[in-house]
C-alpha positions in Angstrom: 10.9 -38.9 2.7 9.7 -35.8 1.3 6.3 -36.5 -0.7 3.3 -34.6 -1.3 1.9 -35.9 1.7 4.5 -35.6 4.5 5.4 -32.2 5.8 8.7 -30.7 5.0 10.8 -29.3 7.8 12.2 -26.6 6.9 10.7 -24.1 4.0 13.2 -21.7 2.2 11.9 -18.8 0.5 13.3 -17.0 -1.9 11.9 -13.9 -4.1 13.3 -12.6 -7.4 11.8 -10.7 -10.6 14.3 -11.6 -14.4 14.6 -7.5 -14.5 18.2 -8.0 -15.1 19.3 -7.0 -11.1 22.8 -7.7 -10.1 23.5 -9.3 -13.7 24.1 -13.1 -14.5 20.4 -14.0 -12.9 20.2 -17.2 -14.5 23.9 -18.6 -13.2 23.2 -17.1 -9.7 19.9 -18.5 -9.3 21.2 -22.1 -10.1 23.9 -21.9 -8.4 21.9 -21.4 -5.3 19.1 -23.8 -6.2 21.8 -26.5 -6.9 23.9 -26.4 -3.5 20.5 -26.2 -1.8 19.2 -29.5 -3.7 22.3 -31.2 -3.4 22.9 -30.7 0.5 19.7 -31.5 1.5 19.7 -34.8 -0.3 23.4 -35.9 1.4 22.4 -34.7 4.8 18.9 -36.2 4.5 17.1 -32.6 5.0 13.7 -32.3 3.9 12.9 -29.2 2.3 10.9 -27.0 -0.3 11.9 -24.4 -1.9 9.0 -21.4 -2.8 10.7 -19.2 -5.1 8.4 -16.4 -5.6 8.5 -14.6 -8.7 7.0 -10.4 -8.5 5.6 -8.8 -11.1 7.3 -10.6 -14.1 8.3 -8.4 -16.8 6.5 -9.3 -20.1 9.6 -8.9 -22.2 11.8 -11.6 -20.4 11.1 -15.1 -20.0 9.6 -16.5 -16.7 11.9 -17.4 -14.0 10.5 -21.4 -14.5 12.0 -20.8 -18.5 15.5 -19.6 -17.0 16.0 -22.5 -14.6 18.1 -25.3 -15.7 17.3 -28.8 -14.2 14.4 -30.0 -12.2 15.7 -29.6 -8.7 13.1 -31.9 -7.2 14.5 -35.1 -5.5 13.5 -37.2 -2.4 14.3 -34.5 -0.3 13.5 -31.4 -2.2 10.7 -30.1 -3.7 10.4 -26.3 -5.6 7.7 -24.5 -5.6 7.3 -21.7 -7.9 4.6 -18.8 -7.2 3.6 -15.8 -9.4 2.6 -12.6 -8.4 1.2 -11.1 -11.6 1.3 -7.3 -12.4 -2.6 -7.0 -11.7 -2.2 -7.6 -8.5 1.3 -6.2 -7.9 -0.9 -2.3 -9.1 -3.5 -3.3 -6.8 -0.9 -4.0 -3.9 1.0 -0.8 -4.8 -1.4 1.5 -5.9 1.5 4.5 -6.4 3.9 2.0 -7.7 7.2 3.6 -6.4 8.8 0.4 -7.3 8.4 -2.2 -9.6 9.5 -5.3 -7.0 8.3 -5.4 -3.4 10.9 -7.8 -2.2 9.2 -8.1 1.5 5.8 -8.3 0.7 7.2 -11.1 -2.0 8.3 -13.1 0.8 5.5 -12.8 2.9 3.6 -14.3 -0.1 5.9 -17.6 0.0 5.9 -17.4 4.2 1.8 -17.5 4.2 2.4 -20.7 1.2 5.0 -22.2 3.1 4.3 -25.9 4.3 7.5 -26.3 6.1 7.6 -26.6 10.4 10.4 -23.8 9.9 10.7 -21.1 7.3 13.9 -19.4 5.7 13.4 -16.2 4.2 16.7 -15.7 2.2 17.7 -14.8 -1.2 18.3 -16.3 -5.0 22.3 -15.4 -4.7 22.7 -17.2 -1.1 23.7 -20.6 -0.8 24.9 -22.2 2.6 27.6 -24.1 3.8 27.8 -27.8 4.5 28.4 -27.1 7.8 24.8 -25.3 8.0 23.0 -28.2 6.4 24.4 -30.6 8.6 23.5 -28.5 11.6 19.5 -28.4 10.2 19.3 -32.1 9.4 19.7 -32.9 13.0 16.0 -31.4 13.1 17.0 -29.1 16.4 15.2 -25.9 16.1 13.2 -25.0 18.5 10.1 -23.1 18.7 10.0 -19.3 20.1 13.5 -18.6 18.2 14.9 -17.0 15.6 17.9 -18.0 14.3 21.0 -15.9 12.1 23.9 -17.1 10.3 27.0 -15.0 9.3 26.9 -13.9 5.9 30.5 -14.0 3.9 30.5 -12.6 0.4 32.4 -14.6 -2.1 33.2 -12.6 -5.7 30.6 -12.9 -8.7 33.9 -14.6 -10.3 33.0 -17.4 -8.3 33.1 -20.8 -10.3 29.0 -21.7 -10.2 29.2 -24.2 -13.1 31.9 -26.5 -11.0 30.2 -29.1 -9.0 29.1 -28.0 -5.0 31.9 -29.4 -3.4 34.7 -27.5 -5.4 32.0 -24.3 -5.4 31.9 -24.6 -1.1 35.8 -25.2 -1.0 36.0 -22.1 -3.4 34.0 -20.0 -1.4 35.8 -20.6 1.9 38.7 -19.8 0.5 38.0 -16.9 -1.1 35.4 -14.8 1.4 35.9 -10.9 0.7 34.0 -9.7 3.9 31.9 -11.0 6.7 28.4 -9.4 7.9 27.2 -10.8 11.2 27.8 -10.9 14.8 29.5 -13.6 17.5 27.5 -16.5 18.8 28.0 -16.0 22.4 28.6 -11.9 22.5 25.7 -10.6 20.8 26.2 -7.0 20.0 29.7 -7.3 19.0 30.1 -7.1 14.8 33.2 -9.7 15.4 33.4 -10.4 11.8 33.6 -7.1 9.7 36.7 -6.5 9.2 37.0 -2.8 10.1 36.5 -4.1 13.6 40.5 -5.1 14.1 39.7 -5.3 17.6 37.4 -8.2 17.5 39.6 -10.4 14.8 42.5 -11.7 17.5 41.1 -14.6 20.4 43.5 -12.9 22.7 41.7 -9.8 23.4 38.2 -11.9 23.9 38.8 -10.9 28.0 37.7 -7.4 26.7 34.4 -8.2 25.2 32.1 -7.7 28.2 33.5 -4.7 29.0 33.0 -3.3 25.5 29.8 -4.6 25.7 29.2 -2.8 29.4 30.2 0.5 27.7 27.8 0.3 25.0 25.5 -0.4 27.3 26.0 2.8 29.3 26.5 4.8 26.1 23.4 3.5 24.5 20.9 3.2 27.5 18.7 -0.1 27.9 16.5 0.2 25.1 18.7 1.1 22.2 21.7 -1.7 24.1 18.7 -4.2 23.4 18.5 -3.6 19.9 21.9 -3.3 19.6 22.0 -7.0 20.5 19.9 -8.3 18.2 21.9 -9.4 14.9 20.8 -7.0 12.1 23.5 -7.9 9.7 22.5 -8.7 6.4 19.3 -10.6 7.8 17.3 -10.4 4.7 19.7 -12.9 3.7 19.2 -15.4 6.7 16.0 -14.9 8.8 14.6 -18.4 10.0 12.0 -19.2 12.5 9.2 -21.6 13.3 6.2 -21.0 10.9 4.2 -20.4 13.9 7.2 -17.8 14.7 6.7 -15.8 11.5 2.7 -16.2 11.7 3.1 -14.6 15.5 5.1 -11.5 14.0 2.7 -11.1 11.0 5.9 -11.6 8.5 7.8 -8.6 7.4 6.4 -5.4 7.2 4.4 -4.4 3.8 5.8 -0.8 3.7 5.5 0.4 -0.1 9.0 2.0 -0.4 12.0 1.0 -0.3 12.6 -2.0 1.7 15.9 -0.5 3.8 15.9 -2.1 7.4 12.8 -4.1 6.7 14.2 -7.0 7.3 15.6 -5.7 11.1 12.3 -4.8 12.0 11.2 -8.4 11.6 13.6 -9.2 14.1 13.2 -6.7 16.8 9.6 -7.1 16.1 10.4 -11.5 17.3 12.2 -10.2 20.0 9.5 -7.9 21.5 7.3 -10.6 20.7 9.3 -12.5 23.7 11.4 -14.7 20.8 15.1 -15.9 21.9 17.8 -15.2 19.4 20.4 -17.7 18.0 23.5 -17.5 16.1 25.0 -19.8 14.4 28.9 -20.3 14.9 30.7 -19.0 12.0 31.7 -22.0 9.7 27.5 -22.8 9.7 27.2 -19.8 7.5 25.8 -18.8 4.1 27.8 -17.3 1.2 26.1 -14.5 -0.6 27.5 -14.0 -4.6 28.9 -10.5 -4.9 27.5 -8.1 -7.5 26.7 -4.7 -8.1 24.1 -3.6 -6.1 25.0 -5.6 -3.4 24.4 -4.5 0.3 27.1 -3.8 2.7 28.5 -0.7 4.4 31.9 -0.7 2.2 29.5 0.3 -1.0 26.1 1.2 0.9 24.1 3.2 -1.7 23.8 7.2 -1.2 20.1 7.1 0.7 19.3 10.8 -1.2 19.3 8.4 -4.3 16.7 6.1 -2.9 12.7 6.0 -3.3 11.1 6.8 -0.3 12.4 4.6 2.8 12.3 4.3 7.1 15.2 5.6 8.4 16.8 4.2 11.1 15.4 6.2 13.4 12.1 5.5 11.8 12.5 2.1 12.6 13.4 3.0 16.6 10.7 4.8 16.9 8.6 2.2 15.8 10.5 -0.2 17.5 9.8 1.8 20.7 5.9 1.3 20.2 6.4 -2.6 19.2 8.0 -3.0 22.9 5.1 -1.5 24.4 2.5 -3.7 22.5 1.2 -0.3 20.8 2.8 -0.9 17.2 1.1 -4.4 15.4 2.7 -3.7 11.6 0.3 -5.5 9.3 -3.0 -6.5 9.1 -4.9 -9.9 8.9 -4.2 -10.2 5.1 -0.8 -9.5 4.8 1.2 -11.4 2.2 -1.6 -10.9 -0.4 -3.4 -13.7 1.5 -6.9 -12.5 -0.3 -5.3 -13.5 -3.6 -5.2 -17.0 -5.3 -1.6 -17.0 -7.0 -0.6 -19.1 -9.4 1.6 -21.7 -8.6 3.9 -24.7 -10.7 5.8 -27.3 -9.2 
């Protein structure tokens, strides 16, 4: 039972700011909060929920005031935790942007009471397959763990109950971000990649993988094997895990490949990787703004970011135990935030 007094196992965090992002906030947010709450209560998963609210605009309600139903139940508890503008100017003292997603989630990762932590995001919500997979309480220490990400369209039907809303969303999955289970490396499930859609041509899979291996040398092969996709979506690992890696890294700017450097920054830190086998996956909402390669936002129109060769280079350091990215009091951890439940 999940009480105040027993431990949750498994923490999912979650970040947002009502600015408006992505449109219908309030239906997407439920939506998510609802299949979450509902799962873990028929698959007997105990969990909180830290939704972390940055920087709230005065002009729009709260995110508590745009939340529908208590959510809370045996199983479930949510959390909510305010970062208020005072100390979002003192975090970002040149205030290139008005929501720091990363360091947000380093704020609920440092609150988080759970033996595992989920960083993911208020317009994910996972499949029953995935919450029947965590209730059998396997995950193991020293890993980090990815799921496939499909994208469903905003038309999605987020009012009907979660059984027709999951049955929806498998049948109607617009693209798939993520990489296969047993041939890490390999982007199996974007479609562009016709090559990797048909189980007869699996024989050639470690030899594509031996030529990107040769192409890419060593260093850049490892990376190449670590699953990047759309992992600000689904990132999960032990508490101790994301304690060990010093959560994501607090860069100021624009948050682009962030959420890859957590990951090569686990796997240099000696952490095994685990994917999940596709029908354990999460579904991720369309809307505008939405990440994927298809309609990947020009990078002249962003605020300043790390490019990818930023990150290699920094990568490059991590692997040689030069490169540590944050310091002791990462995710605002001098600060006393406000928190309901």
């Amino acid at each position: 039972m999940n009480t105040g007094s027993t431990q949750p196992y498994l923490s999912i965090v979650m970040t947002a700011r009502n600015d408006g992002h992505g449109g219908n906030l309030r239906e997407r947010i439920n939506a998510s909060l609802i299949v979450w709450s509902a799962l873990c209560l028929e698959y007997i998963l105990s969990i909180e929920i830290l939704l972390v609210e940055w920087n709230p605009l005065p002009s729009h309600p709260p995110l508590r005031d745009i939340i529908d139903h208590n959510y809370n139940n045996t199983y479930v508890r949510l959390r909510i935790i305010t970062v208020p503008a005072s100390v979002h100017s003192q975090a970002d003292k040149e205030d290139p942007l008005a929501f720091h997603q990363m360091i947000a989630k380093n704020v609920g990762i440092r609150a988080a009471k759970g033996l595992f932590i989920l960083c993911t995001n208020i317009d994910v919500f996972p499949d029953s397959n995935l919450i029947q997979l965590l209730a059998e309480r396997e995950l193991e220490e020293n890993t980090f763990y990815r799921a496939l990400r499909a994208d469903i369209p905003a038309s999605a039907p987020l009012e009907s109950s979660v059984s027709k809303l999951i049955e929806y969303a498998r049948r109607h999955i617009i693209r798939k971000m993520g990489m296969h289970p047993q041939w890490p490396g390999l982007k199996i499930y974007k479609t562009q990649y016709f090559l990797y859609r048909y189980q007869s041509l699996k024989f050639l899979y470690p030899f594509l993988l031996l030529i990107k291996q040769i192409v890419l040398g060593s260093f850049r092969y490892k990376i190449s094997t670590i699953d990047k996709e759309a992992s600000g979506d689904f990132t999960l690992m032990s508490k101790s895990g994301w304690i060990k890696i010093k959560g994501y890294h607090e860069w100021k700017g624009y948050p682009l490949h962030i959420d890859s450097l957590a990951l090569i920054q686990a796997y240099f830190k000696g952490m095994k990787q685990v994917i999940f086998r596709s029908e354990c996956c999460i579904y991720h909402i369309d809307h505008p703004g939405s990440w994927h390669e298809e309609d990947a936002p020009d990078p002249k129109t962003l605020p300043p970011y790390l490019s990818w060769q930023d990150i290699l280079t920094i990568a490059e350091q991590i692997q040689k135990g030069r490169f540590d990215y944050n310091d002791d009091f990462w995710g605002l951890s001098a600060h006393t935030l406000k928190e309901e439940k």
